[in-house]
N, C-alpha and C positions, 0 to 999 in steps of 0.2 A: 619714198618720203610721204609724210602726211599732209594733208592738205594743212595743218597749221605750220609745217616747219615752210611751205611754199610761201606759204601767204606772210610769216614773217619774213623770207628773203627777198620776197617784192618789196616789203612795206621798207626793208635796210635798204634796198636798191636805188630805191624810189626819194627817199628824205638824203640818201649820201649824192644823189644826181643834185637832190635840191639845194644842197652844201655846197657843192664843187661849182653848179652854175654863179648862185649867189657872191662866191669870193672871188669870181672872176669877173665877176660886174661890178664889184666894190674895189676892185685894183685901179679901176677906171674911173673912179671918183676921188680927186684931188682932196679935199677936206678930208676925206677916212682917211687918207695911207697911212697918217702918223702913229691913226689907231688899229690900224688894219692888223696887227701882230696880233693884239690881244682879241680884236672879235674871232680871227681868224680860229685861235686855239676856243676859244668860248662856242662857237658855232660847230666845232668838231665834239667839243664834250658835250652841246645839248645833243646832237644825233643822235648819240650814243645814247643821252638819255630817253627820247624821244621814243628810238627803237625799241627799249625796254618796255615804256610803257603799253608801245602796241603787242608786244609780246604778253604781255598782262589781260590787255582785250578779247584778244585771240584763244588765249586759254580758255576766259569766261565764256566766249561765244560757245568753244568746243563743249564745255562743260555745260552747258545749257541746255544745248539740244542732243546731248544721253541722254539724259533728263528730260528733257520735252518739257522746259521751262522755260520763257519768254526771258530777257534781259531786262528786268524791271528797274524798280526806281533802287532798289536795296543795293543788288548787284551795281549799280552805277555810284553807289556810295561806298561801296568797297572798294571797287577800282580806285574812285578819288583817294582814299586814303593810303592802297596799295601805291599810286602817283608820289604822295606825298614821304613815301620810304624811298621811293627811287629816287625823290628830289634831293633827301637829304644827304644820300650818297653820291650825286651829282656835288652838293657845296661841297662836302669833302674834297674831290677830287679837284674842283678846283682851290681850294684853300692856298695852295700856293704860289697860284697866279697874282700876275699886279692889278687884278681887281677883282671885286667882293659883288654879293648880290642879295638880295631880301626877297623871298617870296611873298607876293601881296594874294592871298589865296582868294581874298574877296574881289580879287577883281579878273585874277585869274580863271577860277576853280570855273564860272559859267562857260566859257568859251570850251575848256577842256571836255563840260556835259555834250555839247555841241560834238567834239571830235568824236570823243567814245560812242555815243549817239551813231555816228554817221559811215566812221570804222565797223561796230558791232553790224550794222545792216551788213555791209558790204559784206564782210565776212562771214555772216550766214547764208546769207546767199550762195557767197564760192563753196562752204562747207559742203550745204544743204547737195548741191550741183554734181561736187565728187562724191558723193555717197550714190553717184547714181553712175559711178565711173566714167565720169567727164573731164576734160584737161580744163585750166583754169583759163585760157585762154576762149575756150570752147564755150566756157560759161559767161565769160564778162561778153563777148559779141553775142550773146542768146539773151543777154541782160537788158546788155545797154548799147544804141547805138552808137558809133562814133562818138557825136556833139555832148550824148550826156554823159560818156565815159571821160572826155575832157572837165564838162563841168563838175564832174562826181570829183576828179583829182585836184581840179583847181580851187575846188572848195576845201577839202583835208589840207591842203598847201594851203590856202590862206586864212583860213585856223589858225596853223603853226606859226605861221607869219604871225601872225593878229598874238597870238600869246608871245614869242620871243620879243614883240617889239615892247610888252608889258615887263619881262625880263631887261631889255637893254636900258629901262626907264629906269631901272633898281641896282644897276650895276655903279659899285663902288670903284671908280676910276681915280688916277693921277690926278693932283691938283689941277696941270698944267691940260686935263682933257674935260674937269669939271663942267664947265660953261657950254664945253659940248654936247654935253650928254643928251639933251632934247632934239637935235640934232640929227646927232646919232642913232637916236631909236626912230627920230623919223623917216630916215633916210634909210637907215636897214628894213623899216616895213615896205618902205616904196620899191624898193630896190628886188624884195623877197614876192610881193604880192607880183611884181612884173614876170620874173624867173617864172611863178608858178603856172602861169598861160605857156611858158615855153617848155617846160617837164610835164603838163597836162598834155601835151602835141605829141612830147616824146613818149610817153605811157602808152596812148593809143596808136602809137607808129609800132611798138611792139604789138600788142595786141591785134592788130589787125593788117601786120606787114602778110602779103602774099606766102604763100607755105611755098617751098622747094619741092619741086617734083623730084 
């Protein structure tokens, strides 16, 4: 495998761990349950979006350094717009759900500079590491110690947090869920930004569990 197909099956691994936490801390919150169907299916289709986009990243990273090109501000303006086709085919997909959404790009688009920004590092890093036939593993603890391999992942996770909660502020809901909706997107950030210290723990529990003799 290449280090880009690895690197996007941590980053699938990684956001579907952060899904599967978060709808189980939201089952636990009385106020959601009644909405809990629809975020439930909406937080499955953003992963999926989500994934893409880092697939998007990852490409650019690899494609950079053939080239022996830094990821500038250009490349960061193609990604945003390559975001902006995977976004449209996220509305698609959900069109048929009982709720609707509006992209606010101007308030989106900075945070997302922030993730590509902070993904792109990473991943040139891991690249950079295997071209010198290193396990990925091998390279994140030669990287980063424990404490910042946590804050490296709690920070990606609350990015995403920090943008879906801009998404749940846009989501066209039920009359009878309207009045929630501020609510909702607060409590899906609180909810997402806590998960993300507990899948940072688990990131590094990988990364640095003991090898098997």
């Amino acid at each position: 495998m290449t280090p880009e197909h690895i690197l996007d099956s941590w980053n699938r691994k990684i956001l579907e761990n952060y899904s599967r936490h978060t709808v189980s801390v939201l089952r636990g919150v009385m106020p959601l349950r009644l909405a809990l169907p629809r975020i439930e299916s909406f937080l499955a289709e953003n992963v999926s979006k989500e994934v893409r986009k880092g697939t998007l990243v990852l490409q650019a990273v690899t494609a950079a350094l053939e080239t022996r090109r830094p990821i500038g501000n250009q490349t960061v303006e193609q990604l945003l717009v390559a975001h902006r086709e995977v976004d449209r085919s996220f509305l698609n997909r959900i069109d048929n759900f009982p709720i609707g959404i509006v992209m606010r790009y101007d308030q989106i688009e900075p945070v997302r500079k922030q993730r590509i920004a902070l993904l792109a590092t990473t991943a040139e890093c891991i690249v950079t590491g295997w071209r010198r036939k290193r396990r990925v593993r091998a390279i994140l603890r030669s990287t980063y110690d424990r404490p910042e391999l946590e804050r490296l992942v709690h920070e990606l996770m609350r990015l995403y947090a920090l943008e879906t909660q801009m998404l749940s502020r846009s989501l066209r809901l039920p009359a009878l869920l309207v009045p929630l909706r501020e609510m909702l997107a607060q409590r899906i950030y609180s909810v997402m930004n806590e998960v993300a210290q507990q899948v940072a723990r688990e990131t590094a529990d990988v990364v640095y569990r003991a090898r098997r003799p």
